[in-house]
C-alpha positions as CSV (number, residue, x, y, z in Angstrom):
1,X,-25.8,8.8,25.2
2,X,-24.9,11.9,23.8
3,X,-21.9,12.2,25.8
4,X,-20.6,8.8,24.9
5,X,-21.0,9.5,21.4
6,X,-18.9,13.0,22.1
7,X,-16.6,10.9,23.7
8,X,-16.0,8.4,21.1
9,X,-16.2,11.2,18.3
10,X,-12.9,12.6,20.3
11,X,-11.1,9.6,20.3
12,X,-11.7,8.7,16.8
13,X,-9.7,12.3,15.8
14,X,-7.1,11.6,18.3
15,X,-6.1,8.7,17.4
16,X,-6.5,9.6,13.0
17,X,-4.0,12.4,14.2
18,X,-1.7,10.5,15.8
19,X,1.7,10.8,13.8
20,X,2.4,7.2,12.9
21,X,4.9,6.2,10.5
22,X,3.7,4.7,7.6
23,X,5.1,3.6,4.0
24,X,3.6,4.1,0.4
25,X,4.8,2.6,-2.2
26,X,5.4,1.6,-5.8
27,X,6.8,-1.2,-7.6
28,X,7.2,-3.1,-10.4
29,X,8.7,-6.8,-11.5
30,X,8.9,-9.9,-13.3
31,X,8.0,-13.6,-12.1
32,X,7.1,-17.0,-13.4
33,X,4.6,-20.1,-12.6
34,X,6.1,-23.3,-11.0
35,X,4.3,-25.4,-12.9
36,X,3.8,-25.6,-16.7
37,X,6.4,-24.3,-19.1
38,X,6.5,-20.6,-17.9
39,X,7.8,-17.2,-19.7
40,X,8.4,-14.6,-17.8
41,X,5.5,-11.9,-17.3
42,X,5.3,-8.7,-15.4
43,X,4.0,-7.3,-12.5
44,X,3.2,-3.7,-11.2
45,X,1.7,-2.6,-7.6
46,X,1.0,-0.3,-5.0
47,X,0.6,-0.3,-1.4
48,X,0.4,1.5,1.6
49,X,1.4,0.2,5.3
50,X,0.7,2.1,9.1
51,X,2.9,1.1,12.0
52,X,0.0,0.7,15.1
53,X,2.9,-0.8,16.9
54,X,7.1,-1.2,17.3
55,X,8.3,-3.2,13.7
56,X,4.7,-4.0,12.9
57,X,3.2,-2.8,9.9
58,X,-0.5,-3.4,8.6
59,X,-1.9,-2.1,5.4
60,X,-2.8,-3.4,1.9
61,X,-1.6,-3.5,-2.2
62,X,-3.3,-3.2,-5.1
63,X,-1.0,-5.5,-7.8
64,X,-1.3,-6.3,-11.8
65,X,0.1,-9.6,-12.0
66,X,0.4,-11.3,-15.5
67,X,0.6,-15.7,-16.0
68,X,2.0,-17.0,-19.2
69,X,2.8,-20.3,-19.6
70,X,2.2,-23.6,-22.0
71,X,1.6,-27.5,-20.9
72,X,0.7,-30.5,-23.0
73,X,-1.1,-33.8,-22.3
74,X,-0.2,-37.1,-24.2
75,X,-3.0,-39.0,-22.3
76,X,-4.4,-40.1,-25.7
77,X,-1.3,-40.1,-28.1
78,X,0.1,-43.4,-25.5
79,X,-2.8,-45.0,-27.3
80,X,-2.1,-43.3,-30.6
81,X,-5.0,-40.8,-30.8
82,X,-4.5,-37.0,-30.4
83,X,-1.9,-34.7,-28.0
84,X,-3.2,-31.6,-26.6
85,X,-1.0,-28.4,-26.4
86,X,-2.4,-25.2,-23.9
87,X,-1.4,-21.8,-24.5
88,X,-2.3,-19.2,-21.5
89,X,-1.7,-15.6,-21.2
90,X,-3.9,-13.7,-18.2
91,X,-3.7,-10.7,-16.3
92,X,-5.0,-10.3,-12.5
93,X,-5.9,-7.2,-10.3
94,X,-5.3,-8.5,-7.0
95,X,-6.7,-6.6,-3.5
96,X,-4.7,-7.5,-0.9
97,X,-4.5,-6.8,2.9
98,X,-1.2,-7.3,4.6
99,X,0.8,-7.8,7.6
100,X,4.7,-6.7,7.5
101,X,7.4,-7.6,10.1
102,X,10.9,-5.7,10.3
103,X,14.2,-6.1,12.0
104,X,16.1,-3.8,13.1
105,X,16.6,0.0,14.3
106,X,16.6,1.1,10.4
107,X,14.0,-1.5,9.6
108,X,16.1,-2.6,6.6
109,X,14.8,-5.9,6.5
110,X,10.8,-6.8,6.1
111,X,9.3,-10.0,6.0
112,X,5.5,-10.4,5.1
113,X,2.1,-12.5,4.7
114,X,-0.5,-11.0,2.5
115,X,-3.6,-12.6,0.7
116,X,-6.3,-11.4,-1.6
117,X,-8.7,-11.9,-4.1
118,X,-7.6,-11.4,-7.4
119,X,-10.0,-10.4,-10.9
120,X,-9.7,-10.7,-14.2
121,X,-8.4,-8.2,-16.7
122,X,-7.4,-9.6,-19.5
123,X,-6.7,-13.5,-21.2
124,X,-7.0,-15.6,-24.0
125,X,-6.4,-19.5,-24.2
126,X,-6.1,-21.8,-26.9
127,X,-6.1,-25.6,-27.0
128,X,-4.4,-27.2,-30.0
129,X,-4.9,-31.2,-31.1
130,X,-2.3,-32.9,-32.8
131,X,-2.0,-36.7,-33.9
132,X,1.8,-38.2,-32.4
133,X,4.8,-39.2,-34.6
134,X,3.0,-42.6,-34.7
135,X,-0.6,-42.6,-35.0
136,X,-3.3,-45.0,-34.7
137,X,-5.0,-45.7,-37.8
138,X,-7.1,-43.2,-39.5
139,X,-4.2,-40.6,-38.1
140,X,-1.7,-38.9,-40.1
141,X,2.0,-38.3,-38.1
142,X,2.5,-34.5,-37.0
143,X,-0.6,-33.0,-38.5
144,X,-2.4,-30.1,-36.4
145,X,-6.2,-31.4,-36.3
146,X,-8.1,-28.2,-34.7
147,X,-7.1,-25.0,-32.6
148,X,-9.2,-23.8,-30.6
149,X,-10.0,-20.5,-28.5
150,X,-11.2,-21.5,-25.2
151,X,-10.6,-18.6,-23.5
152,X,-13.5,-19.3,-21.4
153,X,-12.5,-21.2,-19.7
154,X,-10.0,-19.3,-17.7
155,X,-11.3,-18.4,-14.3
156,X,-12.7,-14.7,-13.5
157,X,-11.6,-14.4,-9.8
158,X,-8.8,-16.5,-8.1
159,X,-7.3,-16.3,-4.3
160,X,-3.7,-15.9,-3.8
161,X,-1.9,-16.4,-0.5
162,X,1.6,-14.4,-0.7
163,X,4.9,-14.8,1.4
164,X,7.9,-12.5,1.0
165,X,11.1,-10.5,1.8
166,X,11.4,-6.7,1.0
167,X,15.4,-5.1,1.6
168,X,15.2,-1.2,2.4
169,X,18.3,0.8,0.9
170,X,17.6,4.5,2.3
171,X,18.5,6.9,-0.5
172,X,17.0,9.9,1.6
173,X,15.8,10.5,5.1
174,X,12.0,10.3,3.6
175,X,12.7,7.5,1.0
176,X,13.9,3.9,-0.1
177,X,14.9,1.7,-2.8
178,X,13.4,-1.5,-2.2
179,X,14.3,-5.0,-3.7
180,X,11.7,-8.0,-3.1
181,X,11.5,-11.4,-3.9
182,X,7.9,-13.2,-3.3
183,X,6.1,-16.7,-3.5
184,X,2.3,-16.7,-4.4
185,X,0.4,-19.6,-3.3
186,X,-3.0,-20.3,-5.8
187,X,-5.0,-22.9,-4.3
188,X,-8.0,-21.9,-6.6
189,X,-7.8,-22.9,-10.5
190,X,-7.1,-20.2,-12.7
191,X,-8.1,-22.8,-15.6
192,X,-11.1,-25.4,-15.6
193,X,-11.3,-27.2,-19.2
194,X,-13.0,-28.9,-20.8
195,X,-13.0,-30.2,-24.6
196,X,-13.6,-33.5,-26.6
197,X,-16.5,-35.6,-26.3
198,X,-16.6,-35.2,-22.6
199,X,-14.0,-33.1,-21.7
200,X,-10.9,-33.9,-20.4
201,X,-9.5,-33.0,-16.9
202,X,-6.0,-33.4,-16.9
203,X,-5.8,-30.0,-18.7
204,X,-7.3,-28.4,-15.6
205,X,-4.3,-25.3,-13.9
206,X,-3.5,-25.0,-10.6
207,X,0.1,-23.0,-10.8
208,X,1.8,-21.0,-7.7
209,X,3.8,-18.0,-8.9
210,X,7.4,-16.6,-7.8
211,X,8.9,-12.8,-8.6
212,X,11.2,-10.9,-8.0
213,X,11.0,-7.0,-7.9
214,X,12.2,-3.2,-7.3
215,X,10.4,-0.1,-6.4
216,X,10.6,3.0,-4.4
217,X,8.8,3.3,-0.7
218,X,8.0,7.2,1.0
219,X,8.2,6.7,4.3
220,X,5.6,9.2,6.6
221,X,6.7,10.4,9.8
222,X,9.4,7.1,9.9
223,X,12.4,7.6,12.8
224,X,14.6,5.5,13.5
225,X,14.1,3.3,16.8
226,X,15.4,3.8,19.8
227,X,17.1,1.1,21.3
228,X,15.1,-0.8,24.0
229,X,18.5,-2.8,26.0
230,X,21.7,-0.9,26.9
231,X,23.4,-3.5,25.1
232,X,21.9,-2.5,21.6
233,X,19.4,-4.9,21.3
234,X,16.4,-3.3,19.3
């Protein structure tokens, strides 16, 4: 027993010092939901990325991503009662493992899948009635009944499934200016409301989210690869 625990023991520090190449990184960005009537909000990560074999990359980022965005439902003013207008702004801390293709001898070119959970920081909501531009009796045109902070009902943790494309621009042997452009799929609400008599679900938010950014990747024991056909194939 006590040899096989030796024996693993030694293979554990051969393989930690093992020069792989790896990647650590930094960036920063802006994106928008798909749905709703988006602003533009910002975003700001880290990751880090090992290569255990030829243009394969596995690792993890930790991400601020912000959602800001607006919708309104008319369900009631077709019948001349009261419109609803949403207001969001949230902030997420997302955890993400991920799994990084390249192409190439330089590895200019990544492609990626990533997915994490993702917690809340920061948000604030607010539901606004109003009465249409020709109410049902009792109403008055245009007037702004009740606003309401319903902040609560902004979901605390979220899933988010990402697909993307990072270009490398080597600006020294040891580092790269990167430029990225991402879709983030969110099959989990990041809104369940609920207001009225008996709430109302057509106000409920399911959004995916697209961004675009730049940052700066350090790349650990990286060399360029050798070519694996005589005709340059890589």
């Amino acid at each position: 027993m006590k040899r096989t625990l030796l024996f693993l023991s030694l293979c554990l520090i051969a393989s930690l010092s093992f020069a792989q190449a790896s990647f650590l990184g930094v960036k920063s960005g802006v994106g928008f939901t798909t749905t709703n009537n988006s602003s533009l909000s910002p975003s700001f990560g880290a990751e880090y990325q090992i290569s255990p074999f030829r243009h394969i990359y596995l690792g993890g980022s930790l991400f601020l991503e912000g959602y800001s965005f607006s919708l309104h439902d008319n369900t009631y003013e077709k019948f001349g009662g009261q419109g609803y207008t949403l207001s969001q702004n949230s902030s997420y801390l997302f955890i993400a493992p991920k799994v990084d293709a390249t192409v190439g001898r330089h590895e200019y070119f990544h492609f990626y899948i990533s997915g994490g959970m993702g917690f809340l920081i920061n948000g604030e909501q607010t539901i606004t009635a109003t009465t249409p531009r020709y109410p049902g009796q009792g109403f008055f045109p245009g007037v702004v009944y009740d606003t309401g902070n319903t902040s609560k009902n902004i979901n605390h943790i979220i899933f988010r499934l990402s697909m993307g494309a990072t270009q490398h621009i080597q600006v020294f042997p040891f580092m790269d200016l990167t430029c990225g452009e991402e879709l983030g799929i969110i099959p989990t609400w990041i809104s369940k409301n609920t207001y009225g008599g008996y709430g109302d679900q057509a106000m409920d938010i399911k959004t995916n989210y697209v961004s675009l950014s730049i940052g700066l990747m350090y790349k650990r024991n990286w060399q360029k690869l050798k070519q694996l056909r005589s005709w340059g194939g890589y």
